[in-house]
C-alpha positions in Angstrom: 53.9 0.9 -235.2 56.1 -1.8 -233.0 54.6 -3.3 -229.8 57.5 -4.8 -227.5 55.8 -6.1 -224.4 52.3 -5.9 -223.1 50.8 -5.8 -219.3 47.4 -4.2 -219.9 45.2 -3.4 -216.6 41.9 -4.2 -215.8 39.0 -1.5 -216.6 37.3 0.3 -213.6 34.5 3.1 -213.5 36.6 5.1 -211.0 35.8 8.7 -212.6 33.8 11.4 -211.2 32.2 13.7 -213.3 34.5 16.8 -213.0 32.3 19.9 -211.2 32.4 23.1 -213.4 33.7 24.7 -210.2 37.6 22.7 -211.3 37.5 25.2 -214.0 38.5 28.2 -211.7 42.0 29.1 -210.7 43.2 27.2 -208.1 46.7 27.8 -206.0 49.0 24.5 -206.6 50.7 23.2 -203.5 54.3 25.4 -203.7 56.6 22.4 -202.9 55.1 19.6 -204.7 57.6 17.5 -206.6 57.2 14.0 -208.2 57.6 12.1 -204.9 54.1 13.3 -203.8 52.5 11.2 -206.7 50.0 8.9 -205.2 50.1 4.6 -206.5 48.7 4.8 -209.6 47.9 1.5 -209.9 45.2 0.3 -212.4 45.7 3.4 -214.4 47.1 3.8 -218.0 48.9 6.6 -219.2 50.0 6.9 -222.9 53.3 9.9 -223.3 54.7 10.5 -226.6 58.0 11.4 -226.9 58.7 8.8 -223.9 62.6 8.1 -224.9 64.3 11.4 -223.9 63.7 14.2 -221.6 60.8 15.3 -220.2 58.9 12.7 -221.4 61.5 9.9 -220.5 61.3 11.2 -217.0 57.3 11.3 -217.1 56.8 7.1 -218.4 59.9 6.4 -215.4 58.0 8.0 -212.6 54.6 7.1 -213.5 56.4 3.3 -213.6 57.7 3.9 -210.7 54.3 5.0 -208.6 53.0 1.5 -210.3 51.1 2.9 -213.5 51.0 1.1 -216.6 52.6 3.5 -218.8 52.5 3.3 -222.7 55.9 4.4 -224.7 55.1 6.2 -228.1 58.3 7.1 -229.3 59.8 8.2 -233.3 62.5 5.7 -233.3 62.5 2.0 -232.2 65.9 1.7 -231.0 66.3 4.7 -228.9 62.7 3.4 -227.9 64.0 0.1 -226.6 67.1 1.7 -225.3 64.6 4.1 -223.0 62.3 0.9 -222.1 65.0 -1.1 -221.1 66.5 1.7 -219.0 63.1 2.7 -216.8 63.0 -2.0 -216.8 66.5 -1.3 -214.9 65.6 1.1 -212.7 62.2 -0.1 -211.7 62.4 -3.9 -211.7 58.1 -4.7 -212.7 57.5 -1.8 -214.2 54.6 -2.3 -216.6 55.3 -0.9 -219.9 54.6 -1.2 -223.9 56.6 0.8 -226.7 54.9 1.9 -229.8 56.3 3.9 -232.6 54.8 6.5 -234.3 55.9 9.7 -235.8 53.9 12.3 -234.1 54.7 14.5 -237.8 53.4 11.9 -240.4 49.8 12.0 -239.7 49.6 8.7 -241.5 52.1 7.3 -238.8 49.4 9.0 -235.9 46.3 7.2 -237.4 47.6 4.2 -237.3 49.2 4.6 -233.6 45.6 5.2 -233.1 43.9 2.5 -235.0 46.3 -0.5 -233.1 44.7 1.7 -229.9 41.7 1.2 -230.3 40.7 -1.7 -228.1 42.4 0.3 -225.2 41.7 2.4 -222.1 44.0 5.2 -221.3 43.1 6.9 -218.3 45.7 9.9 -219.3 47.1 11.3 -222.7 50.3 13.3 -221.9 50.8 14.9 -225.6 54.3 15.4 -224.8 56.7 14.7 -227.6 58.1 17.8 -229.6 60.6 19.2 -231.7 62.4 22.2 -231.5 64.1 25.3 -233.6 65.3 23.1 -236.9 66.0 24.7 -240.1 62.8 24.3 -242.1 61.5 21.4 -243.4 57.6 19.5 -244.4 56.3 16.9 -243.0 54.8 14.0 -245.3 51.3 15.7 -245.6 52.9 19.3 -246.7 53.4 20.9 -243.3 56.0 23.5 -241.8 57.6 20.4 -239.4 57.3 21.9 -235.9 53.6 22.9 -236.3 53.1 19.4 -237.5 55.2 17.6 -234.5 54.0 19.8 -232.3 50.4 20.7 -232.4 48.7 18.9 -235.4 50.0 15.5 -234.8 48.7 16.1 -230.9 45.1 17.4 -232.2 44.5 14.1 -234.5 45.9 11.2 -231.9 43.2 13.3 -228.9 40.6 13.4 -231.3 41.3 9.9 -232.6 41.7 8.7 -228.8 39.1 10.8 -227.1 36.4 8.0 -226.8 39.1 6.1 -225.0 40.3 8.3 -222.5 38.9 8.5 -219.0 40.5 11.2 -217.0 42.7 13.5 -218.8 44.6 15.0 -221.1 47.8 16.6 -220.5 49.5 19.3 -223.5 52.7 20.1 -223.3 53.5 23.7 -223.9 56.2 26.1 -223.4 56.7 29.4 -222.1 57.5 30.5 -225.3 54.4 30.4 -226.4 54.5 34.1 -225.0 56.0 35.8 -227.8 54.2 33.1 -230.6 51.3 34.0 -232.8 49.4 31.6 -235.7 50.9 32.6 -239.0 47.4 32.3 -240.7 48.5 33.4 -244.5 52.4 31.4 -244.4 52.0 28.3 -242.1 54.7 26.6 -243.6 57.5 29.4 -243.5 57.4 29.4 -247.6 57.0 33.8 -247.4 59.6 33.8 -244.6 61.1 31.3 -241.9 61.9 31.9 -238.7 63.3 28.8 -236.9 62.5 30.2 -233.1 59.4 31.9 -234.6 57.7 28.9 -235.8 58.4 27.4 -232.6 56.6 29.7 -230.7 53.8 29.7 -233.2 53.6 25.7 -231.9 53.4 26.3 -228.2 51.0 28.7 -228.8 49.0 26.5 -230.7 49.1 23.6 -227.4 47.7 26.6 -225.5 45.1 27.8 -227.7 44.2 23.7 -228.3 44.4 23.0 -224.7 42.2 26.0 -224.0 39.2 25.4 -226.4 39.2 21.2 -225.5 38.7 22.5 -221.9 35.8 24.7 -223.5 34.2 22.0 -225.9 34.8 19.0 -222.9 32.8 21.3 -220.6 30.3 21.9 -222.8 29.5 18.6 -223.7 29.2 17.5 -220.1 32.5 15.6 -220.0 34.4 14.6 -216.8 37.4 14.5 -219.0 40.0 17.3 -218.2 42.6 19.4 -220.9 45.7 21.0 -218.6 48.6 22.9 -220.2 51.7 22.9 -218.9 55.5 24.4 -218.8 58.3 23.0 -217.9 60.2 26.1 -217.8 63.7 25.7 -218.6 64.6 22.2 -218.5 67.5 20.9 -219.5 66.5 18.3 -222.6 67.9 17.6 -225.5 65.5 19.5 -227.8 68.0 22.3 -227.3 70.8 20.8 -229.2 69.5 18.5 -231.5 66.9 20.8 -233.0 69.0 23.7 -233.8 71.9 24.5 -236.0 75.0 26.6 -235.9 75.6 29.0 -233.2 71.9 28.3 -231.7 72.9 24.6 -231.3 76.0 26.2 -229.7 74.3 28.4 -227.1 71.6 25.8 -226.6 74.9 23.3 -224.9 76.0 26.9 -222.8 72.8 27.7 -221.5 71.6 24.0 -220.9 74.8 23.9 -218.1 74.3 27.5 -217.4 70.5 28.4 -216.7 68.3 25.1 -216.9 67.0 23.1 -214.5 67.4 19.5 -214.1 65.2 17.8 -216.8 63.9 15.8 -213.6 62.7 19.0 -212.4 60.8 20.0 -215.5 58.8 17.1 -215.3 57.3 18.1 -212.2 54.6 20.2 -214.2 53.7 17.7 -216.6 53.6 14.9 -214.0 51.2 17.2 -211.1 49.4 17.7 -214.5 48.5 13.6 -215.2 48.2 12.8 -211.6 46.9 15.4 -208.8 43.2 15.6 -208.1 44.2 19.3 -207.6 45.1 20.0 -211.3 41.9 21.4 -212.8 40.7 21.5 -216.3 41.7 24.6 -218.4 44.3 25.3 -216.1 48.0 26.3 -217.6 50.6 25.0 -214.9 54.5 25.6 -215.2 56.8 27.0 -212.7 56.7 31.1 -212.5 59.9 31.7 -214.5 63.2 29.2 -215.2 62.8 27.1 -212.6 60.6 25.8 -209.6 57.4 24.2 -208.7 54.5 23.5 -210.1 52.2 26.7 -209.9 48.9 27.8 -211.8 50.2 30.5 -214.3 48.0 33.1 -216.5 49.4 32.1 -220.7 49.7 35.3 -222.6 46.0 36.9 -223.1 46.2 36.5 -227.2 46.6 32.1 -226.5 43.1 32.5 -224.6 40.7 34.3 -227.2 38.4 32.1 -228.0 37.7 33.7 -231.5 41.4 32.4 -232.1 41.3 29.2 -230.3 38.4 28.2 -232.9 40.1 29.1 -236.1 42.6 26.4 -235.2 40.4 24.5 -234.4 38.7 24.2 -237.4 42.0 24.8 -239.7 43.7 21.9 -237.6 40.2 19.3 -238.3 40.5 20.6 -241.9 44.4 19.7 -242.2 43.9 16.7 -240.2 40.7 14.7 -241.5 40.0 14.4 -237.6 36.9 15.6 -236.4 36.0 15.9 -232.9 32.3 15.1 -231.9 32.1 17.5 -229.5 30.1 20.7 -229.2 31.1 24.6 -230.5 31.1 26.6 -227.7 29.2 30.4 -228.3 
């Protein structure tokens, strides 16, 4: 873990406790976009992946609407390139880079443990990788399902103490045709590169799902949102995959994605609107567009499921939530 620079913000008990009524669906203003978000101003938000794409253009707004925004990135050098970029662009910004590898749950404890004297008003569990060929992660895990979901379960466990408002998982869309490979999680029977993928996302919706549940039930006025960002244009497209999918992932990136700036939208309504409710999924309905309250496929909201992970990702993990089973 590297800390660069340092401009903490003062601690304030500014937090309502969240009405069970914010759990209901809710219509999302149609046109908002990310110059509706308010000053956030004595608020700390920690994004992982924060050097590229979506999660680049998440730490640069919330920088630029004057929140303190902490960098957790894989490597230190693109992660100094990205900090000195959003410096550039908004001259004051108040930032600090970490580096952690959100796979190597070694790498996420200790991000955790240099945290722990800190406030973070909202965790955006952003960072992800996409469609490689197959491969473990230092504890023994198919990597996308580490990256992806478990690494994302132990730092909002580890943090959840800490965290004041929210928490913001980053899904995808293709979660819709994903499932939880119970008897091969590492793709050692049979591998599917997209498959495996879509097993992750579908794990951030049936995570997101049940922290809603378990935050509710313990009385918490901390919220868990989902979110899309339909198709973005990002780089996880063409550095993830190989071959002819790394080929197609350049075509249809010029061809049928939105602007990455775009796909942020989702993710930044997500960490900042008093309108974004806990246990909502929010993405634009299809491609591209605004932020909008979506329904995830039915399977990603059975509870019976969401608890099996649950308790599979504390077991693979060692991180244990102190927070209530729900019936």
């Amino acid at each position: 873990m590297c800390e660069v620079h340092v401009t903490m913000v003062a601690d304030s008990s500014r937090h309502a406790r969240v009405d069970t009524e914010c759990h209901s669906r809710h219509a999302v203003n149609m046109t908002w976009t990310a110059q509706d978000i308010s000053d956030q101003t004595d608020r700390t938000f920690l994004v992982t992946g924060a050097n590229s794409g979506l999660g680049y253009v998440t730490a640069l707004e919330l920088a630029r609407h004057h929140g303190h925004v902490i960098m957790v990135v894989r490597n230190e050098a693109k992660g100094r390139e990205a900090l000195a970029s959003i410096g550039a662009a908004v001259p004051g910004a108040s930032l600090q880079l970490l580096v952690a590898d959100m796979a190597d749950l070694d790498s996420v404890k200790r991000l955790a443990a240099g945290l722990r004297d800190h406030t973070i008003d909202v965790l955006v569990n952003n960072a992800g990788i996409m469609m490689p060929p197959r491969s473990l992660s230092p504890q023994g895990h198919e990597s996308q399902f580490a990256t992806n979901h478990l690494g994302h379960f132990a730092l909002t466990g580890l943090l959840l103490d800490q965290i004041t408002d929210r928490i913001v998982t980053v899904s995808s869309d293709l979660h819709r045709s994903g499932s939880i490979h119970w008897d091969d999680l590492t793709g050692a029977k049979k591998y599917s590169p997209a498959g495996f993928y879509s097993q992750s996302k579908f794990a951030n919706v049936l995570f997101g799902l049940e922290l809603d549940r378990r935050l509710r039930a313990a009385g918490s006025a901390v919220r868990s949102i989902i979110t899309h960002p339909g198709y973005a244009a990002t780089n996880l497209q063409t550095t993830g995959p190989t071959g002819m999918m790394k080929v197609l992932g350049r075509i249809t990136n010029r061809v049928f994605a939105q602007p990455v700036q775009k796909g942020a939208w989702s993710q930044l309504y997500a960490a900042v609107s008093p309108e974004a409710l806990s246990g909502q999924y929010i993405g634009p309905k299809g491609r591209s567009g605004f932020p909008t309250v979506q329904d995830p496929v039915a399977a990603a909201t059975s509870p019976e499921s969401a608890k099996r992970l649950w308790e599979l990702s504390e077991d693979l993990t060692s991180v244990h939530y102190h927070l209530p089973v729900t019936a």
